[in-house]
C-alpha positions as CSV (number, residue, x, y, z in Angstrom):
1,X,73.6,-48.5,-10.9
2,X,74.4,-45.1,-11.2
3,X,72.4,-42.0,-9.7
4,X,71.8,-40.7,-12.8
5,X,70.4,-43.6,-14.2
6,X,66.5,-43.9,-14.6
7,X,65.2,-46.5,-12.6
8,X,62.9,-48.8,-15.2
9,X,61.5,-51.7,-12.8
10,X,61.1,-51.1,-9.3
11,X,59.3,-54.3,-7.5
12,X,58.5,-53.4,-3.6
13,X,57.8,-56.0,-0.7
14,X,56.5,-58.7,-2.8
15,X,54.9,-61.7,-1.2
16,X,52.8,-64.2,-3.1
17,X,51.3,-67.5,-1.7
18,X,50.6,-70.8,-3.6
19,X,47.8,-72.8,-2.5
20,X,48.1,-76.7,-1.2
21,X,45.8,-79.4,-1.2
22,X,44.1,-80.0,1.7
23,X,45.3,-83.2,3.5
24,X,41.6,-84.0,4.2
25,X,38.4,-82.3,3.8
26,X,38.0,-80.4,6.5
27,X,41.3,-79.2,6.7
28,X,41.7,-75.6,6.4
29,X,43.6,-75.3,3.0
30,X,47.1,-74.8,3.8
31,X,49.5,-72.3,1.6
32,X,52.9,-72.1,0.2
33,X,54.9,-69.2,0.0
34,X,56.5,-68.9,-2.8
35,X,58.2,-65.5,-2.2
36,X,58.1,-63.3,1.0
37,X,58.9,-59.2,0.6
38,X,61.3,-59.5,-1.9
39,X,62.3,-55.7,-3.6
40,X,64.1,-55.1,-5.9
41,X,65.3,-52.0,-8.6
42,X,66.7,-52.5,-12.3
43,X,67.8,-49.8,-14.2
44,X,67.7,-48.9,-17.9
45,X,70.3,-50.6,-19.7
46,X,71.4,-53.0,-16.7
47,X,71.4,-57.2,-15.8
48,X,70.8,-58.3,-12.8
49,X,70.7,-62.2,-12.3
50,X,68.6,-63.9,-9.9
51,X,70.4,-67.3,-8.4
52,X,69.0,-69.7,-6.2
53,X,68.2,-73.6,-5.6
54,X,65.3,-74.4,-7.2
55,X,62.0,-73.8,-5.8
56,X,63.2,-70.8,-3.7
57,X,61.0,-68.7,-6.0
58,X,62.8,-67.0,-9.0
59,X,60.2,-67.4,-11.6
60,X,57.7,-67.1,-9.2
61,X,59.2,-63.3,-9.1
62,X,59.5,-63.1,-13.1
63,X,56.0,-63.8,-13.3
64,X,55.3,-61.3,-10.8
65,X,57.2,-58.7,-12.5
66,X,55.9,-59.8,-15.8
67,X,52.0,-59.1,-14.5
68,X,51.9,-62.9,-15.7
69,X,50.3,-63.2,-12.0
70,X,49.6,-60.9,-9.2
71,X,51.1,-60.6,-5.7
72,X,49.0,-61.4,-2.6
73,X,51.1,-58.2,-1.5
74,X,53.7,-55.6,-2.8
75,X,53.9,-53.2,-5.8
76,X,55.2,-53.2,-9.4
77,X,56.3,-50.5,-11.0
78,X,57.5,-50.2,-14.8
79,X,58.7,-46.8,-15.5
80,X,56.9,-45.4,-12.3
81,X,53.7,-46.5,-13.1
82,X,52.0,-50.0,-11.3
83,X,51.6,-52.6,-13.8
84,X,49.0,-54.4,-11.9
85,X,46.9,-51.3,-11.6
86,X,46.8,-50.6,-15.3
87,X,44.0,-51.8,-17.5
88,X,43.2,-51.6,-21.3
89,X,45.7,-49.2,-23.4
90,X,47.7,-48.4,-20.6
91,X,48.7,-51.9,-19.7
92,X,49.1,-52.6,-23.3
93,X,51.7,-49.9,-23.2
94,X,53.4,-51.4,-20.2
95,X,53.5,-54.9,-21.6
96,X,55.4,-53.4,-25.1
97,X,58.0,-52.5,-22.3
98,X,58.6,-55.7,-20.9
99,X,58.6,-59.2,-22.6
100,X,60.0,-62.9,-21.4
101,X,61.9,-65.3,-22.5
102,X,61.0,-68.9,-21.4
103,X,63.2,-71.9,-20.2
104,X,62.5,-74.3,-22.8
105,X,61.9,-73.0,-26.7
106,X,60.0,-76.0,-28.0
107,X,57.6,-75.9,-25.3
108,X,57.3,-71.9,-25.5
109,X,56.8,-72.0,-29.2
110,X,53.4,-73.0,-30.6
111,X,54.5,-76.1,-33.4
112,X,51.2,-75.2,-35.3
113,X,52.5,-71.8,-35.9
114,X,55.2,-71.1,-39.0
115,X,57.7,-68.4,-37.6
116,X,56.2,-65.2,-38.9
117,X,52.9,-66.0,-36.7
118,X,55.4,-67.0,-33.8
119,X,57.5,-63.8,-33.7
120,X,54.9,-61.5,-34.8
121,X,52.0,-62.9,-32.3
122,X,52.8,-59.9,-29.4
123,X,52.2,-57.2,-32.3
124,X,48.9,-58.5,-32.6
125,X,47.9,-58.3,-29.0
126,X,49.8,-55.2,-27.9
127,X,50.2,-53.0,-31.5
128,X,46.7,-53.4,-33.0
129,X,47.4,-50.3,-34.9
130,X,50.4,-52.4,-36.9
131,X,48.8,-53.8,-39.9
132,X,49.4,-57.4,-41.0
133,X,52.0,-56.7,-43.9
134,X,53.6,-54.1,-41.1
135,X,53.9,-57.3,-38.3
136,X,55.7,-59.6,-40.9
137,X,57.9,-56.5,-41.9
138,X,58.8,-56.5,-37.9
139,X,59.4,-60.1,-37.5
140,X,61.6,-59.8,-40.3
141,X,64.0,-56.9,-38.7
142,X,63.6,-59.2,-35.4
143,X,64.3,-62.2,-36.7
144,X,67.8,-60.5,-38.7
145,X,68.5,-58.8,-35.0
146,X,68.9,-62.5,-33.8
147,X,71.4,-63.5,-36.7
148,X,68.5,-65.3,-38.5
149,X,67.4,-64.3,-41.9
150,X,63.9,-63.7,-43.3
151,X,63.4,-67.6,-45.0
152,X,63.1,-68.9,-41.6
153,X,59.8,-66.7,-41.5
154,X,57.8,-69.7,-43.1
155,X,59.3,-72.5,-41.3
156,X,58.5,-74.1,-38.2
157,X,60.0,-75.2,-35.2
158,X,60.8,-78.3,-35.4
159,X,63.2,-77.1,-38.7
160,X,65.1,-75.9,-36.1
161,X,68.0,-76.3,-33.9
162,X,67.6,-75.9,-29.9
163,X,69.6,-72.9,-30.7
164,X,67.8,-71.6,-33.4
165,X,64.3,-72.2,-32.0
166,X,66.0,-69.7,-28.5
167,X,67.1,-67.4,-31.1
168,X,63.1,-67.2,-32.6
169,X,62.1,-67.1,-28.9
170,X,64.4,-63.9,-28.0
171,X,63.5,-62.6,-31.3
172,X,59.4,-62.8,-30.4
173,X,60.4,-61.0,-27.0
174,X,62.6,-58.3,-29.1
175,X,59.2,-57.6,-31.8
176,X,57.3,-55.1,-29.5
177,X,60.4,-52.7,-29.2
178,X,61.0,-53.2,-25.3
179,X,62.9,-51.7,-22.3
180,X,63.7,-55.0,-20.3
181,X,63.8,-59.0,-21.1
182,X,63.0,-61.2,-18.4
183,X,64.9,-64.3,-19.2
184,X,64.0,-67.5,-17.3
185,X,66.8,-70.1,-17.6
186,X,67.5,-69.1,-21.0
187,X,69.7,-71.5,-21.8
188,X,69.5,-74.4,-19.7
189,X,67.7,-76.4,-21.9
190,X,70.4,-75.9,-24.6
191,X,74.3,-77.6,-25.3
192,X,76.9,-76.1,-23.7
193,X,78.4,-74.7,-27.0
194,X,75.1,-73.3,-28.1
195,X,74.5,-72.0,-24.8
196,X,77.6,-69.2,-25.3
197,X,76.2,-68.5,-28.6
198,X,72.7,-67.2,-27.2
199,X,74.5,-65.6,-23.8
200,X,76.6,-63.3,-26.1
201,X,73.5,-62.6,-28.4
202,X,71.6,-61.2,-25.3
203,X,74.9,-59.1,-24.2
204,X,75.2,-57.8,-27.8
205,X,71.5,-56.7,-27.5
206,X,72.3,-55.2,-24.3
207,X,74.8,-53.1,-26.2
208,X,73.0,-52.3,-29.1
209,X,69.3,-51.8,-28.0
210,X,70.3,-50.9,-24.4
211,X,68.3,-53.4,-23.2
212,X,67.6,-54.4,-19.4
213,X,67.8,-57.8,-18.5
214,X,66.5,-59.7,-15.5
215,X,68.4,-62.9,-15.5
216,X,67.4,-65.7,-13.7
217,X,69.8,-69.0,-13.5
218,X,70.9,-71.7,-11.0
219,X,73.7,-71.6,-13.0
220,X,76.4,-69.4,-11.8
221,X,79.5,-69.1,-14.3
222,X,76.6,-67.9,-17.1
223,X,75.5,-65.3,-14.1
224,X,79.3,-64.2,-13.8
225,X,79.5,-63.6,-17.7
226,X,76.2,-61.9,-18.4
227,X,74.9,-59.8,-14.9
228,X,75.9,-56.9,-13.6
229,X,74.7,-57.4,-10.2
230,X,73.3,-61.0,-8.5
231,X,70.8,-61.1,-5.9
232,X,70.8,-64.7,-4.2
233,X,67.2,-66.1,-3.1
234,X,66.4,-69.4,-0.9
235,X,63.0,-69.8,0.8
236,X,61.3,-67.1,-1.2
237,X,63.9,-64.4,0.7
238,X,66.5,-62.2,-0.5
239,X,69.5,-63.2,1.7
240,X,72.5,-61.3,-0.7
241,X,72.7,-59.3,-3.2
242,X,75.4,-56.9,-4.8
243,X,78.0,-56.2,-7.9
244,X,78.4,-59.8,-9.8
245,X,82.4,-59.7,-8.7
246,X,82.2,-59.3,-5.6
247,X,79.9,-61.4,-4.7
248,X,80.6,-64.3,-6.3
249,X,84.2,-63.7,-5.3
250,X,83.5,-63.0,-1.7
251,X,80.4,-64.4,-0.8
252,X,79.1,-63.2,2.7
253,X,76.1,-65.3,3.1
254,X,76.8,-69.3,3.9
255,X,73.7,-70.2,1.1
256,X,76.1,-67.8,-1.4
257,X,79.0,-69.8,-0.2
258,X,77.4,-73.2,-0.6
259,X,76.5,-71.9,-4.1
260,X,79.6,-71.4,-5.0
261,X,80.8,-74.5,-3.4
262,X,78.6,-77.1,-5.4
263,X,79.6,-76.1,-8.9
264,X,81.8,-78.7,-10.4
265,X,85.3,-77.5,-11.4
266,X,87.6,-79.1,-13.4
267,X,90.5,-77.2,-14.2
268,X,93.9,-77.6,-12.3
269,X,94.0,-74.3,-11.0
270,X,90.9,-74.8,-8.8
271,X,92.9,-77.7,-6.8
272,X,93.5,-76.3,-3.1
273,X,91.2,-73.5,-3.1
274,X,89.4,-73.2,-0.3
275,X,85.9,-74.5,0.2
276,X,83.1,-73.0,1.4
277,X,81.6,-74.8,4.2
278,X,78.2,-76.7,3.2
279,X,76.2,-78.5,4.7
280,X,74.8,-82.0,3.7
281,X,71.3,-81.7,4.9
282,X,68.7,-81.9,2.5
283,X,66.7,-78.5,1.9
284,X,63.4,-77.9,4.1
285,X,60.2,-79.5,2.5
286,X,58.4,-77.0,0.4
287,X,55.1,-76.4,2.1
288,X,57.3,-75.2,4.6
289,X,56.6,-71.1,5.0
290,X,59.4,-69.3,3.8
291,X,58.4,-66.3,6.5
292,X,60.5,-67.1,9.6
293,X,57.2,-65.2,11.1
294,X,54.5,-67.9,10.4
295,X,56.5,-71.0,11.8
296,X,58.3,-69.5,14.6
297,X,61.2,-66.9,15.2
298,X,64.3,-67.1,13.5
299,X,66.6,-67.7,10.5
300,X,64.7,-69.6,7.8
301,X,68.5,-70.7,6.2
302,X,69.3,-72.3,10.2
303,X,68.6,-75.9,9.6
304,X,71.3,-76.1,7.2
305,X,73.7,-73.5,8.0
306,X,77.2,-74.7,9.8
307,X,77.6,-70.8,11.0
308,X,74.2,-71.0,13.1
309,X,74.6,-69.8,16.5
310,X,71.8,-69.5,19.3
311,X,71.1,-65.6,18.0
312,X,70.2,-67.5,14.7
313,X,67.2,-69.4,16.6
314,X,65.7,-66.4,17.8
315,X,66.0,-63.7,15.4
316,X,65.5,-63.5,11.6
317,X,68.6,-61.1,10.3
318,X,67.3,-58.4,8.4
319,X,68.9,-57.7,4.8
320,X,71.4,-54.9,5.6
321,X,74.2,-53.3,3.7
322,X,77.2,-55.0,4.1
323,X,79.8,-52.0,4.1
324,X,79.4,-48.1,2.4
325,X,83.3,-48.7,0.3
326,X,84.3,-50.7,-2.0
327,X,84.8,-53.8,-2.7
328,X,81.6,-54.3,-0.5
329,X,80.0,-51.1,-1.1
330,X,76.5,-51.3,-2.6
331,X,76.3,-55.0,-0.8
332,X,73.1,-56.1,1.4
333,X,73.4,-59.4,3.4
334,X,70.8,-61.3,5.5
335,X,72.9,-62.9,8.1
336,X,74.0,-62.6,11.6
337,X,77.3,-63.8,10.9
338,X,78.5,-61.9,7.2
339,X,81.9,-60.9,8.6
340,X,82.5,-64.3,9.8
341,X,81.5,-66.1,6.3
342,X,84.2,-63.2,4.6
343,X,86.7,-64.1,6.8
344,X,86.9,-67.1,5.4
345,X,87.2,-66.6,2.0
């Protein structure tokens, strides 16, 4: 991110806590937290994908960022302003700024609904001043922004490939004119060909509209092609986060590495390349805190890390940068033994 750039989404300390059932009635009612201060900055024009096993709380942080929910602690701000303070045209305005795209299309698009209605549906809570004939005009230009033409305005979903029904999807998010697209698991729900289609639709919106995109995947070759920078989560924690290339190319947290290490790979020219160490235990049960704090001292990633050493046990590594030059320049890690994990790789 340059300095010069204008910072559009700044998210500070986040934490948010989901509640449990109580394992008996008078049982205090226990919580699970789903992210623990977790910051981040996006800039105007920039994609920054969000990795991580599942659970460790990426859409829990999209629907923090899109005011979707609010955070037991921490700040948003769009633009400078806190979303979560704003109220009535103000947060209207913010909202314009910052739309989402969901996982799976069918289930994020009403099947009542013909397309027009679909697409047009945020004018009518966030534009009231747009006039009927005006929102149909708009889902029209969005619709053609997503390589679909204005027919499919009367149809409904189900006419519609996986695909296509994405495309209506990312158009309804493009209809309000905004600044940044939070895209959860755009595209997992899709077949692999389809899936390039729609990743090179959102980088030739990022290219024409100058859009901001905050990427979330498990799914880290689409991260590679589409991101800018990655920041890698597990436990509801930031543990590394940098330029796309250099991490994924030199990973210097062993949850980064492991990452890396379970994606499938076919081609002959991965045969002999070096592994990342892994290790086979399963993850921690989820009503397990994700603050090292609440459950005793230490790293939350030490069950399963084979680079644990007795420092690990004791004290939780704070997220630091890595080095102030390239190629690790710009880098943060949360781990006691970074160099260690680089040195392998």
């Amino acid at each position: 991110m340059s300095q010069d750039t204008p910072v559009l989404l700044d998210a500070r300390a986040l934490t948010h806590r989901y509640p449990l059932p109580r394992p008996h009635p008078l049982a205090r009612r226990p919580a699970r937290v789903a992210l623990h201060d977790v910051s981040l900055t996006l800039a105007s024009g920039e994609s920054l994908g969000v990795v991580g096993e599942s659970g460790c709380g990426k859409s829990t942080l999209a629907r923090l960022v899109t005011a979707l929910e609010r955070p037991d602690a921490g700040v948003v701000r769009i633009a400078g302003q806190d979303i979560n303070a704003a109220s009535g045209p103000a947060l209207r305005g913010l909202r314009r700024r910052i739309q989402m795209v969901f996982q799976d299309p069918m289930g994020s698009l009403d099947p009542r609904w013909t397309v027009a209605r679909i697409v047009a549906e945020p004018l009518a809570g966030l534009a009231p001043e747009v006039r009927p004939t005006g929102r149909r005009a708009q889902a029209a230009a969005a619709l053609a922004a997503v390589g679909l033409d204005a027919a499919a305005l009367d149809q409904y979903p189900h006419q519609f490939s996986g695909g296509q029904r994405q495309r209506i999807a990312i158009a309804r998010a493009l209809v309000t004119g905004p600044d940044l697209m939070v895209a959860d698991e755009p595209v997992s729900a899709l077949d692999v060909s389809v899936q390039a289609q729609v990743l090179n639709l959102i980088l030739d919106l990022r290219q024409r509209h100058g859009l901001a995109v905050l990427f979330i995947s498990h799914d880290l070759d689409v991260v590679r092609h589409v991101t800018d920078r990655v920041m890698v989560m597990t436990h509801g924690r930031i543990v590394e986060d940098g330029p796309t290339h250099a991490v994924l190319a030199r990973p210097a947290h062993p949850h980064t590495a492991a990452l890396l290490a379970a994606v499938p790979r076919f081609s002959a020219a991965w045969e002999g390349r070096t592994r990342h160490p892994h290790h086979p235990a399963a993850p921690p049960s989820p009503t397990r805190p994700a603050a090292a704090g609440d459950d005793g001292p230490g790293c939350v990633y030490r069950p399963r890390c084979p680079w644990a050493v007795d420092r690990c046990a004791v004290a939780s590594p704070s997220l630091d940068r890595l080095a102030a030059t390239p190629p690790d320049g710009g880098r943060r890690v949360a781990c006691h033994r970074a160099v260690d994990v680089l040195a392998t790789v």
